[in-house]
N, C-alpha and C positions, 0 to 999 in steps of 0.2 A: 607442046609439052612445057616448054620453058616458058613461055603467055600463063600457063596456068599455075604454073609454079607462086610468077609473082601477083596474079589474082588472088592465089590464096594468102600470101605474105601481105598483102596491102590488108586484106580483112582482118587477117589477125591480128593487125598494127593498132587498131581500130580499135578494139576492146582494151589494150592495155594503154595507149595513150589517155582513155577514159578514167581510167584507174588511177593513172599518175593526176592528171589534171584532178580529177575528186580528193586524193589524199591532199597536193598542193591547196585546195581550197578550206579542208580541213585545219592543216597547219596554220594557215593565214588566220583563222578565224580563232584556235588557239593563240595565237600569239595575237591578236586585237582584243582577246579576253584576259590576256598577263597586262598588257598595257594598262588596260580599263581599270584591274584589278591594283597595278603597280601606281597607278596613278590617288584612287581612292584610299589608299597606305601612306602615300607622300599628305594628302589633304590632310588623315589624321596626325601625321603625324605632326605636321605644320599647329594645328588646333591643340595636342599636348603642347605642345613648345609651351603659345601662346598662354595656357591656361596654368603650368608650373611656372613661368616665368611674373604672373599675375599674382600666383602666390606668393615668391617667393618677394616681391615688394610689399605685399600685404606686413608677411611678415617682417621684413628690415623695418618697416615703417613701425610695426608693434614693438621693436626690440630695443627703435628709439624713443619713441615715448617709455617703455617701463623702464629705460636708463634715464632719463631724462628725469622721471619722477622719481625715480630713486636717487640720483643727486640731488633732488630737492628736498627728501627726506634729510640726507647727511648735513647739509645747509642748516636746516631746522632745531636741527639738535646741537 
């Protein structure tokens, strides 16, 4: 009686250890697509920097020449 007790207990062990291990593989594979995810956010965000920071010397650089040419105007006159 008790042999068959724990034949039944070991089967049933069976199914739900399946279930954990499948859910465990699911979560893995969410958390490898946040990564993937969190890392393609970092790239852009690296690529803003880079392309406000390109402007904003563009424009320092413009701000000194139209100062620069405007002293030369005040010169002038």
């Amino acid at each position: 009686m008790f042999e068959g007790i724990i034949i039944v207990g070991i089967v049933m062990c069976v199914p739900i250890i399946a279930i954990i291990t499948d859910h465990q593989r699911r979560i893995v594979k969410i958390k490898g697509e946040f990564v993937r995810e969190e890392i393609e956010l970092e790239k852009l965000k690296q690529q803003n920097y880079i392309i406000e920071t390109e402007k904003m010397k563009i424009e320092l650089e413009q701000m000194k020449l139209d100062y620069t040419s405007g002293k030369n105007d005040i010169v002038k006159i």
